[in-house]
C-alpha positions, 0 to 999 in steps of 0.5 A: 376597220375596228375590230372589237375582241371580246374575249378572256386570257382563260379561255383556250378557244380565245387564243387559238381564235387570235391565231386564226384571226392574224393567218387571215389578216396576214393572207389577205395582206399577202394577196391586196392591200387589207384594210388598217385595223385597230384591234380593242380588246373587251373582257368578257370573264368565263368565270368571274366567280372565282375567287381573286386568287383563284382556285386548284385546277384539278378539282375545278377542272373535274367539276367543270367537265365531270370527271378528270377522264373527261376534262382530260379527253377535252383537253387532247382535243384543244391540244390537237386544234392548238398544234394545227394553229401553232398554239403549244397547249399545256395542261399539263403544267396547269396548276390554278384555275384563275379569276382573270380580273387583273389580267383583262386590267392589264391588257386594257392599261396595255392599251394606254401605253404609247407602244404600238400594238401593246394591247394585242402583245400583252394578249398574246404574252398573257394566253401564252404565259397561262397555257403554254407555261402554266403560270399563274396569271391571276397574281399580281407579280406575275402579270407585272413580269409580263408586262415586261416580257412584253416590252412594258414597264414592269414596275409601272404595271405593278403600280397600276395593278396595286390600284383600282383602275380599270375595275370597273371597265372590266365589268362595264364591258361584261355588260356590254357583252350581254347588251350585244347578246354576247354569250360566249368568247371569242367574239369578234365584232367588225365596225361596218360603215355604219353601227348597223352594219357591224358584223361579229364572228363568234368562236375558234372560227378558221381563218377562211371565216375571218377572211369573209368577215375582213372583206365585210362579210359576217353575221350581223350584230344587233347594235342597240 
């Protein structure tokens, strides 16, 4: 089974979604034998706007949610979600709002290395670096430390991040996101035996919800 996650390393409800997504996948394996998935990773950026070395994020956050009263409040509920997913959520420790280019560049040149799995760790090492650590994972040297905390060549990634590659795949997913009617992360799209019989679950869903789209059962996607 592919499973296509389309999804920003900015976006907490991504990073609570991923964990929901893996209790499912580790019941279902608990109780039958689940099918073999391979995991892809599609950026899709919440904010691409915002300048590549991104902005303070106490200002962006009161913009974004009205007032520092309100983001706060916002963020006591993430926390609280975060805590029942296993997710140790930060704000507190949170310093720049990032443009998330380079991070999504990274996990797709993950996806490249001969390690199984890289893709998804490098996810799972980007989420928390940003929002249990509160590093800044729109800079370059920070991301190639990453890449190595996951097990990849640090220096090989600040190579590739010096470059251009995978800039354009960036965008070209961004693109297919809005193709398949994607407005918002994360999204999850399950390949059926067939284009029309993909299915997608949409949001920070329980892993009952993931369970259902495992066993083949989801809302459909319009494939065109």
């Amino acid at each position: 089974m592919t499973v296509d996650v389309f999804a920003d390393v900015a976006c907490p409800f991504c990073y609570i979604g991923e964990r929901h997504f893996e209790q499912a996948l580790a019941e279902v394996r608990s109780e039958q034998e689940a099918p073999e998935i391979a995991w892809h990773w599609r950026p899709f950026q919440l904010q691409p706007g915002l300048p590549a070395e991104g902005t303070d994020w106490r200002p962006f956050a009161e913009k974004k949610f009205g007032s520092w009263e309100r983001a706060q409040a916002t963020f006591r509920r993430v926390e609280e979600m975060g805590e029942a997913a296993g997710v140790d959520f930060r704000f507190d420790r949170m310093e720049k709002a990032v443009n998330t280019t380079d991070a999504h560049r990274l996990v797709l040149w993950a996806g490249e290395q001969d390690s199984t799995g890289a893709q998804k760790d490098v996810a799972e090492a980007l989420f928390a670096a940003y929002f249990t650590a509160g590093r800044d994972v729109g800079d370059a040297a920070t991301l190639a430390q990453v890449a190595g905390e996951a097990g990849l060549d640090a220096g090989a990634a600040r190579e590739m991040l010096a470059s251009e590659r995978f800039v354009g795949r960036v965008e070209e997913s961004q693109q297919e996101a809005r193709r398949l009617g994607v407005t918002g992360v994360p999204c999850y799209i399950f390949d059926g035996e067939s284009e029309d019989d993909a299915r997608a679950v949409t949001g920070a869903q329980p892993a009952a919800v993931f369970r259902r789209a495992l066993a083949g059962g989801a809302h459909a996607v319009a494939r065109r």
